[in-house]
N, C-alpha and C positions, 0 to 999 in steps of 0.2 A: 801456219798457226797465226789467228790473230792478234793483233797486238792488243794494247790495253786498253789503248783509247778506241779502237774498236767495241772492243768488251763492253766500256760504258756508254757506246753509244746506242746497241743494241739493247742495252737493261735500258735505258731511258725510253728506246723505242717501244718496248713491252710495255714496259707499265703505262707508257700514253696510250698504247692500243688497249689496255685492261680497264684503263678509266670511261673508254668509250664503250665497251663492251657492258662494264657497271650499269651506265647509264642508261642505256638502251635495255637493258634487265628491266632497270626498275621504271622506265617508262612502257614498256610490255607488260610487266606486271600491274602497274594502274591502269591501262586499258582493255587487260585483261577481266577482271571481274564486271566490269560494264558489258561486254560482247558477251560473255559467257550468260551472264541473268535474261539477256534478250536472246541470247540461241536460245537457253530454256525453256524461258518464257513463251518463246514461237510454237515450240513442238507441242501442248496439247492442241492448241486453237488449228494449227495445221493439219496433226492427227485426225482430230474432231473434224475438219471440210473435208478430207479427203474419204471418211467415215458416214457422212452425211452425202456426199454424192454418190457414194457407192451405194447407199439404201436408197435414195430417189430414183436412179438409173436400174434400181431392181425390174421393176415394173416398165420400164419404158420402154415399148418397140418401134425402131424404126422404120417409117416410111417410106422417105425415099435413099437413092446412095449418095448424096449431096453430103459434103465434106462436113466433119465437128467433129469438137473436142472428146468428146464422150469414147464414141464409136470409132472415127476413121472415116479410111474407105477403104474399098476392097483391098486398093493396092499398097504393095509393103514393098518397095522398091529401093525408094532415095530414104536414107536416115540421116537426122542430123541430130550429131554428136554435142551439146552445150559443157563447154570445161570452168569451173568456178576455181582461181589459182588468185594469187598477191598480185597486188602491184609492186613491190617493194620485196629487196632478197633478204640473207642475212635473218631465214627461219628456218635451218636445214631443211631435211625433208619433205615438208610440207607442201612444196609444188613439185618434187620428182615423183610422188610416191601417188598422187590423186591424176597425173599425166601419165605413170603408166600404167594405171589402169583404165585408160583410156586410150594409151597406145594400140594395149592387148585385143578391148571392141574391135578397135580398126581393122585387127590383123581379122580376128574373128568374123565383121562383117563381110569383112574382104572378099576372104573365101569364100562366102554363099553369095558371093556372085552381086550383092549390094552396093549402091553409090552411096559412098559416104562423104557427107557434111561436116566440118567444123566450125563453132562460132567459140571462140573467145573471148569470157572475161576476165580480164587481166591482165597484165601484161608479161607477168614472169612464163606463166604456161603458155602465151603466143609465143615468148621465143625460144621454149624446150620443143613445141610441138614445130613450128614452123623449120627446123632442121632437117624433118623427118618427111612430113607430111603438107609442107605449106604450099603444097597446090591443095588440098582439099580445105583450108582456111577460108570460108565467106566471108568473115568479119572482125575484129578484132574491139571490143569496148572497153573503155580505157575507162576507170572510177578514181582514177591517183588524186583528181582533184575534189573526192568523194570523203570529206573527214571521220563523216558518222551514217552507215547506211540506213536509207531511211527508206518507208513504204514505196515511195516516187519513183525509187532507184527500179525496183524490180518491179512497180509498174512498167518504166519505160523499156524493160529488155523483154519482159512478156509482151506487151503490143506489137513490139519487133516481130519477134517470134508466132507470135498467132496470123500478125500479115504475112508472113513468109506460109505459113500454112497454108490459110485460104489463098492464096498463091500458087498454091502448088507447085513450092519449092522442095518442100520433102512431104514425105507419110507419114514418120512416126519421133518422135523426141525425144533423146534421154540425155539427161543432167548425169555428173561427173562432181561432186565437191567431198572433202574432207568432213565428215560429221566428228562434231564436239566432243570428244567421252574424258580426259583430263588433260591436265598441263604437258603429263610427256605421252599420250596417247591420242593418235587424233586418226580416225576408221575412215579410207575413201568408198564412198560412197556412191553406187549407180541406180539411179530411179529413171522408170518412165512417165513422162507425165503427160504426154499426146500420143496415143488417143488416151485418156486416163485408165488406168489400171486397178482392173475389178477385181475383189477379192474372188479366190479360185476354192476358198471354203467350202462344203457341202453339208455341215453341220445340223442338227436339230434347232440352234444358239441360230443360226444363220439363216435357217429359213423361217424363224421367227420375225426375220427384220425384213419379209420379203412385201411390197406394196403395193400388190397387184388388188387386194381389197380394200385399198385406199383410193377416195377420188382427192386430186389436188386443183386448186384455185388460185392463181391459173393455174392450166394445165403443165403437165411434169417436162412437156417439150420448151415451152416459157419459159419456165423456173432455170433449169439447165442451162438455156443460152444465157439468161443470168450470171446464173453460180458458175457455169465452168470458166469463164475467164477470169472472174473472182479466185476460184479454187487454184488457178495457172498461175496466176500474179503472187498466191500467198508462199506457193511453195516455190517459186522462184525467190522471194522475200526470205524463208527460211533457209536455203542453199548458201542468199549470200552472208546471213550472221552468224549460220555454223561455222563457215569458210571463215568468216572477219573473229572469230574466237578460236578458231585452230589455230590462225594463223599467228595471234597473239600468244597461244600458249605453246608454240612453236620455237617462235622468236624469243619467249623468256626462257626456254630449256636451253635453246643455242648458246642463248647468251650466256648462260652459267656456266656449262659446260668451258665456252672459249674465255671467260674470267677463272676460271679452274686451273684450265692449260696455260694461260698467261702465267699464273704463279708459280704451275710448276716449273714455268722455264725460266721464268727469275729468279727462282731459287737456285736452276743448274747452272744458268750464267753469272750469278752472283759465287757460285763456288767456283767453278771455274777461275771466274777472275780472282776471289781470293788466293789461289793455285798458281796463276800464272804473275800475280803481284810475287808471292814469294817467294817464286823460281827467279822471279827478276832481281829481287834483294838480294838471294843466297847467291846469286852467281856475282852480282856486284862485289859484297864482301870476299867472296875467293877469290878475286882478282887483286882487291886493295891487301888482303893478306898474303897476297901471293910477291904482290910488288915491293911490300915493305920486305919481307922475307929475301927477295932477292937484294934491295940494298945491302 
């Protein structure tokens, strides 16, 4: 049984862990609604380029089998797996839960006999996946010293990415991150976005938007090598402010929850203690009445 000054020293301990936990609520909480308006914010304009390249590449046929973003190439061989996780713990969930559904790809690719790829951003998901699988780690990018992400950021991991392409380091590309939906719900998320990903529609609606009676200036092969690393950089851009507003609305659920549990344990160790103070009295007193009693 612990004694008393144990007792107090553990209630003291709680409640200094409960004032940190406060804290970091409500500092998750104000950088919450800033991440969340710019995830928003992203998804038409990303919607809309990935909508606008799908209608330009209606009409486009290729030439030659010389490697791009659009199409590919023949071979589907090597994939490389991109995972969008924190830098930073103390969000539950939020990086175990976007990892293994990324785990799962892997098994999946595995089997069909595929070389897989992982590049990491972040650093919590480099060291959940790297347990498992960190020989297939290419890379690891670190943004901890990243305050506010900004266009540049997921320019500089797409450039990565597009040179690793024309490289012929893999075939085909798919992103891994946690999309935004509320404060305790945050959906992971698997998108391909090399070669880009055509709508599979066959609609009346959809062969309305087909452009093959359209001339384009320049032509649609131009525009393309334009727009698609434009279109690559945007939705790399919106992976990582869904991910940077999960993760906040992540972290202020954690935090509530463990400011929750703090209380309730300061309540059971403050009864406690009231219990084991007055077991400590009543037995003092039946000794001092016991002692006069014996005089």
């Amino acid at each position: 049984m612990p004694s008393l000054d144990d007792l107090k020293k553990r209630i003291a301990s709680v409640k200094s862990t409960q004032k940190i936990t406060k804290a970091m609520k409500m500092v998750a909480a104000a950088k919450l609604r800033k991440a969340q308006e710019a995830a928003e914010q992203s998804r038409p304009y990303a919607d809309n380029m990935e909508n606008l390249m799908d209608s330009i590449s209606r009409g486009y046929i290729q030439t030659d089998s010389s490697r791009n973003l659009l199409t590919g190439n023949d071979e589907d061989k090597t994939i490389l797996l991109v995972l969008f996780t924190s830098e930073r713990g103390l969000c539950g969930g939020f990086n175990s839960q976007v990892s293994k559904a990324l785990r799962e790809k892997i098994i999946e690719l595995q089997n069909q006999n595929k070389t897989v790829k992982v590049l990491c951003v972040g650093k919590k998901g480099y060291d959940i996946i790297k347990r498992q699988y960190g020989d297939l780690i290419v890379e690891m990018i670190d943004l901890s010293s990243v305050k506010s992400i900004q266009y540049e950021d997921a320019k500089n991991i797409s450039d990565k990415i597009i040179k690793m392409y024309f490289d012929a380091e893999f075939d085909r590309c798919l992103i891994f991150y946690n999309k935004f939906k509320s404060v305790i719900s945050q959906i992971p998320t698997e998108q391909q976005v090399i070669p880009a990903e055509k709508s599979q529609d066959e609609t009346n609606e959809d062969q309305s938007k087909d452009n093959s009676f359209f001339e384009f200036e320049p032509n649609e092969k131009e525009i393309l090598e334009e727009l698609l690393p434009l279109n690559f950089a945007i939705q790399i851009f919106k992976a990582l402010l869904e991910s940077s507003a999960s993760e906040q609305g992540a972290r202020m659920s954690a935090m509530d929850n463990a400011s929750r549990n703090a209380s309730d344990m300061i309540d059971s160790l403050t009864l406690f203690y009231n219990r084991s103070r007055q077991a400590v009295i009543t037995k003092e007193l039946i000794e001092i009445i016991s002692g006069a009693e014996a005089v």
